[in-house]
N, CA and C atoms as a LAMMPS dump frame, in Angstrom:
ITEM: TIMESTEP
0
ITEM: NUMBER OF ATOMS
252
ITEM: BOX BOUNDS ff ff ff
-5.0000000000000000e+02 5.0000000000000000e+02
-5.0000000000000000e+02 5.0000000000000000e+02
-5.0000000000000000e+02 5.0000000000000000e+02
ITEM: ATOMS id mol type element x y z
1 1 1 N -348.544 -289.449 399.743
2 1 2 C -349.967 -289.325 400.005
3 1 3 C -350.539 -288.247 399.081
4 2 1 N -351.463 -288.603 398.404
5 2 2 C -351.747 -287.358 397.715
6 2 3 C -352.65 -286.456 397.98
7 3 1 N -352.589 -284.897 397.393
8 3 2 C -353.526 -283.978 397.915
9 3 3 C -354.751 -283.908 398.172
10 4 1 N -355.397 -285.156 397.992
11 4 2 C -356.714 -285.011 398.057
12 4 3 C -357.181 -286.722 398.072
13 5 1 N -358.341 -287.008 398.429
14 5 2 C -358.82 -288.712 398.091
15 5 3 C -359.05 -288.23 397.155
16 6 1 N -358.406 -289.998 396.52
17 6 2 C -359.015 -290.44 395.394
18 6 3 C -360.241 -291.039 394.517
19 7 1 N -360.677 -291.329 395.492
20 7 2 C -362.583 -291.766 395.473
21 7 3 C -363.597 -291.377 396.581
22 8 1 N -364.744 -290.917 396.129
23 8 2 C -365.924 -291.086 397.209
24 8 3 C -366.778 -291.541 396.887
25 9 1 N -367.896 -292.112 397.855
26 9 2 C -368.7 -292.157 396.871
27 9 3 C -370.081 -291.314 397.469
28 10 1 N -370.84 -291.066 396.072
29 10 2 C -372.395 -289.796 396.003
30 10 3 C -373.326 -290.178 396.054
31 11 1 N -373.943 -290.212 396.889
32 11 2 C -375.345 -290.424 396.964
33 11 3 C -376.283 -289.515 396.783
34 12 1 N -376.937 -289.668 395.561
35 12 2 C -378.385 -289.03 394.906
36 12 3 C -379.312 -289.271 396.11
37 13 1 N -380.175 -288.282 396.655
38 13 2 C -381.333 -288.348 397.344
39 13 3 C -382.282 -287.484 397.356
40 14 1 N -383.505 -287.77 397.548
41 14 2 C -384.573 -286.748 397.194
42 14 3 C -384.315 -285.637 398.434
43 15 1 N -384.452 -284.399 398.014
44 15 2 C -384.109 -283.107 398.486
45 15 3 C -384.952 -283.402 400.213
46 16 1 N -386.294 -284.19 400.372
47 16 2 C -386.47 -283.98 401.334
48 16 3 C -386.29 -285.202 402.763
49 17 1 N -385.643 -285.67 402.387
50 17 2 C -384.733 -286.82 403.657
51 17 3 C -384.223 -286.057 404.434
52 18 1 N -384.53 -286.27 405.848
53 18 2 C -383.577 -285.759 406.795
54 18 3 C -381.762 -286.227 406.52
55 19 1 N -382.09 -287.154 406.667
56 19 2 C -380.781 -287.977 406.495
57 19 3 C -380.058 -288.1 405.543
58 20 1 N -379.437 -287.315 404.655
59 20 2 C -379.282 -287.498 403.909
60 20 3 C -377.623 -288.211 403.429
61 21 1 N -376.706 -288.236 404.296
62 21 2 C -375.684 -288.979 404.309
63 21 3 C -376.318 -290.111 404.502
64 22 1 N -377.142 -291.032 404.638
65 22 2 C -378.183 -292.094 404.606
66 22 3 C -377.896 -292.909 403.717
67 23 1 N -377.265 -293.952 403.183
68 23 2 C -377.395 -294.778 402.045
69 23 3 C -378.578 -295.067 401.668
70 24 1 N -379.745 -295.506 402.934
71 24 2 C -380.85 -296.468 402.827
72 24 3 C -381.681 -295.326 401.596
73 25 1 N -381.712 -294.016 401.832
74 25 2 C -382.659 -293.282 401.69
75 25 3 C -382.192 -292.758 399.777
76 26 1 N -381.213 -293.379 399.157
77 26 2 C -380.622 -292.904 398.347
78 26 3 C -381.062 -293.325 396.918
79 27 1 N -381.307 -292.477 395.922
80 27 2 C -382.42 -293.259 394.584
81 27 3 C -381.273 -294.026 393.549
82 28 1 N -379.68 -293.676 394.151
83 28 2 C -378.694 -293.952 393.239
84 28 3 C -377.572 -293.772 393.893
85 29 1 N -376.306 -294.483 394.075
86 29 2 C -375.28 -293.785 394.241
87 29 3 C -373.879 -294.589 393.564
88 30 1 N -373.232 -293.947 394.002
89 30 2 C -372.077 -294.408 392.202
90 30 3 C -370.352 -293.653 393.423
91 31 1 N -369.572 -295.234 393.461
92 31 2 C -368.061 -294.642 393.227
93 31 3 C -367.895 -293.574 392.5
94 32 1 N -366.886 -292.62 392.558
95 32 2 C -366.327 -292.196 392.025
96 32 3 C -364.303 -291.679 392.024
97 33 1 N -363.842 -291.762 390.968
98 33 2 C -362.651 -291.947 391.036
99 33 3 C -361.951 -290.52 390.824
100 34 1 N -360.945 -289.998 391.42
101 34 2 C -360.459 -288.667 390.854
102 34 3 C -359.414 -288.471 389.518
103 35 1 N -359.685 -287.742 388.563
104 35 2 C -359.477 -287.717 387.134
105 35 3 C -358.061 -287.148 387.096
106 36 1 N -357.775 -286.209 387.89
107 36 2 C -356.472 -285.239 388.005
108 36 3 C -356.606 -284.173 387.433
109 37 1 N -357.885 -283.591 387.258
110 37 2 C -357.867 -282.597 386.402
111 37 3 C -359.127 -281.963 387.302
112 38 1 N -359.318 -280.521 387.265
113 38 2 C -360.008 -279.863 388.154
114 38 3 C -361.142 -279.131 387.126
115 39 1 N -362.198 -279.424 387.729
116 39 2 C -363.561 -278.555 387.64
117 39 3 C -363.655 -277.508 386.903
118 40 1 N -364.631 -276.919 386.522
119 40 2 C -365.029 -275.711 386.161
120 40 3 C -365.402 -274.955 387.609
121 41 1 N -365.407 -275.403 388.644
122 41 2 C -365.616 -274.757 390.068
123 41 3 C -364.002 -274.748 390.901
124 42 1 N -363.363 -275.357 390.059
125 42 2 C -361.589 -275.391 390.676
126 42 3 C -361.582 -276.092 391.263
127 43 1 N -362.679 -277.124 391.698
128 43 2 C -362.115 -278.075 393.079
129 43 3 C -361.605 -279.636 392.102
130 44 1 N -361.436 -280.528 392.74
131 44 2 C -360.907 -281.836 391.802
132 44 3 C -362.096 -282.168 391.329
133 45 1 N -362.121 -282.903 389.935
134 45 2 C -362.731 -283.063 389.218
135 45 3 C -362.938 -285.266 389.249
136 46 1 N -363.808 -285.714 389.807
137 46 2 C -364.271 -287.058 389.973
138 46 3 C -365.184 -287.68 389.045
139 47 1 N -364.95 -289.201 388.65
140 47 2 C -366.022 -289.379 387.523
141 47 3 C -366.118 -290.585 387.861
142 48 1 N -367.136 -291.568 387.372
143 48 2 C -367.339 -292.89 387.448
144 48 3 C -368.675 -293.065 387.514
145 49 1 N -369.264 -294.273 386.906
146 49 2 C -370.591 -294.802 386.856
147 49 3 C -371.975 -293.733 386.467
148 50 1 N -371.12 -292.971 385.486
149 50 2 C -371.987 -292.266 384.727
150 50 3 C -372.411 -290.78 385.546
151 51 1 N -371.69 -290.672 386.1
152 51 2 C -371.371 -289.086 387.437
153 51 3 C -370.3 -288.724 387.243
154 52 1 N -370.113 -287.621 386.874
155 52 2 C -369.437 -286.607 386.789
156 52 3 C -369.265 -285.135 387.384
157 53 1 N -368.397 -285.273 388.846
158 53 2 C -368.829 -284.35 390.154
159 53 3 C -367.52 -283.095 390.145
160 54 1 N -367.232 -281.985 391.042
161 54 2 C -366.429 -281.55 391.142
162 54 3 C -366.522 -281.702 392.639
163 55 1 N -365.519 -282.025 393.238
164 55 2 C -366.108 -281.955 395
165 55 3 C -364.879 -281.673 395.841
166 56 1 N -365.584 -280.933 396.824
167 56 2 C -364.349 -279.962 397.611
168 56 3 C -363.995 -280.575 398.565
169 57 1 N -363.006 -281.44 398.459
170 57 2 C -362.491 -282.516 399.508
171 57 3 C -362.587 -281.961 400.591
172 58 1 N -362.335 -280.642 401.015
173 58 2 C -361.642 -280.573 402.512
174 58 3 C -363.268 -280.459 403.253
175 59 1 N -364.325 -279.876 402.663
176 59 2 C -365.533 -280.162 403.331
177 59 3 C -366.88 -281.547 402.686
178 60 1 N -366.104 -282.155 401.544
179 60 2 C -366.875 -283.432 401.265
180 60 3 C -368.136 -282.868 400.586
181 61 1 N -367.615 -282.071 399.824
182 61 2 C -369.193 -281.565 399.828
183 61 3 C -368.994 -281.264 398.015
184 62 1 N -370.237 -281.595 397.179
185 62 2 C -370.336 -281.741 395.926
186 62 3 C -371.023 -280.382 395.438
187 63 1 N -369.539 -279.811 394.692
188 63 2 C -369.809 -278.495 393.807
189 63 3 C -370.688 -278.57 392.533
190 64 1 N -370.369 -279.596 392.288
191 64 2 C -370.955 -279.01 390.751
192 64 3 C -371.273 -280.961 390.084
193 65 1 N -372.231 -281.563 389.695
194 65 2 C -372.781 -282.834 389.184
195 65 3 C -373.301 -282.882 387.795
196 66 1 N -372.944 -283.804 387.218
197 66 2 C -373.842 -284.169 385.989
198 66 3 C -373.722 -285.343 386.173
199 67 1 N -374.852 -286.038 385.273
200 67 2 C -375.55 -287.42 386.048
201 67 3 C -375.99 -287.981 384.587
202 68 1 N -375.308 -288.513 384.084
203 68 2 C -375.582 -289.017 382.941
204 68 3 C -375.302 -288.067 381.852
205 69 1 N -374.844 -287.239 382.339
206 69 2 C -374.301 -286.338 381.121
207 69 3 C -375.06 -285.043 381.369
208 70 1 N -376.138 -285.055 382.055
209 70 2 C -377.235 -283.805 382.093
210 70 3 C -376.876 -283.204 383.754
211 71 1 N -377.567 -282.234 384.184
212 71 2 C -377.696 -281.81 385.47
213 71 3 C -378.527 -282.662 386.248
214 72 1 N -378.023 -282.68 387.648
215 72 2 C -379.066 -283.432 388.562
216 72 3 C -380.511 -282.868 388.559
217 73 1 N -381.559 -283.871 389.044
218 73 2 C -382.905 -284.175 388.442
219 73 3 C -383.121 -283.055 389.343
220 74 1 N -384.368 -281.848 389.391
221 74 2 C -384.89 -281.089 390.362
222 74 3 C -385.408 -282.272 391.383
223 75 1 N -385.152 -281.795 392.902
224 75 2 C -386.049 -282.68 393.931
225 75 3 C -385.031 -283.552 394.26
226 76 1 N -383.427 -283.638 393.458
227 76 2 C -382.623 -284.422 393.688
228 76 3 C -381.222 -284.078 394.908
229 77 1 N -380.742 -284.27 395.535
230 77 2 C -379.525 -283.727 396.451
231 77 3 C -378.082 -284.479 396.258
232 78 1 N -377.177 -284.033 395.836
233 78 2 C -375.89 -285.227 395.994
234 78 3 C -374.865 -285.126 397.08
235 79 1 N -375.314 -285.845 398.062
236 79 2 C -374.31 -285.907 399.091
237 79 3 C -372.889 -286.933 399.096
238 80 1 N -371.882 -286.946 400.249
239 80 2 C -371.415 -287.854 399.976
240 80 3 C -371.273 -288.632 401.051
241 81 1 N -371.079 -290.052 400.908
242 81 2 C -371.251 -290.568 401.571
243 81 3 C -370.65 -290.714 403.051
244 82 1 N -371.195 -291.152 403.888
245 82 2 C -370.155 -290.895 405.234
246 82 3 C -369.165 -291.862 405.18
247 83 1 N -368.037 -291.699 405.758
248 83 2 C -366.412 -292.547 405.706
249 83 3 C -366.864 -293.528 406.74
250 84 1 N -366.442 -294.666 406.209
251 84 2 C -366.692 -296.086 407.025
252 84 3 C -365.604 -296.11 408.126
């Protein structure tokens, strides 16, 4: 089993949704796969569909994003998605 999942997936949402684990409410969201190689924030390093995240498995929660190569948009939030 390995140390960490291997995919989540992120949902982009505007900063002011309550809901923001919400799919419905989401302007984008994108698989992502884990690379094996860790962050500039130390946590695992995830990529896919043009996202490029660092995210701290044990609280699901997204350190550090680039989104096409740039930083996420101001007004933007990247959550992840809730486990089915």
């Amino acid at each position: 089993m390995p140390a960490h999942p291997t995919r989540f997936e992120i949902l982009l949402v505007p900063a002011h949704i309550e809901t923001r684990g919400n799919a419905t409410g989401a302007v984008r969201s994108a698989v992502v796969e884990a690379t094996g190689e860790r962050g500039e924030t130390g946590y695992p390093r995830y990529a896919g569909h043009g996202l490029v995240a660092d995210i701290d498995p044990q609280t699901r929660t997204v350190e550090a994003l680039l989104v096409d190569g740039v930083e996420l948009d101001y007004g933007l939030t990247a959550v992840i998605a809730p486990e089915e």
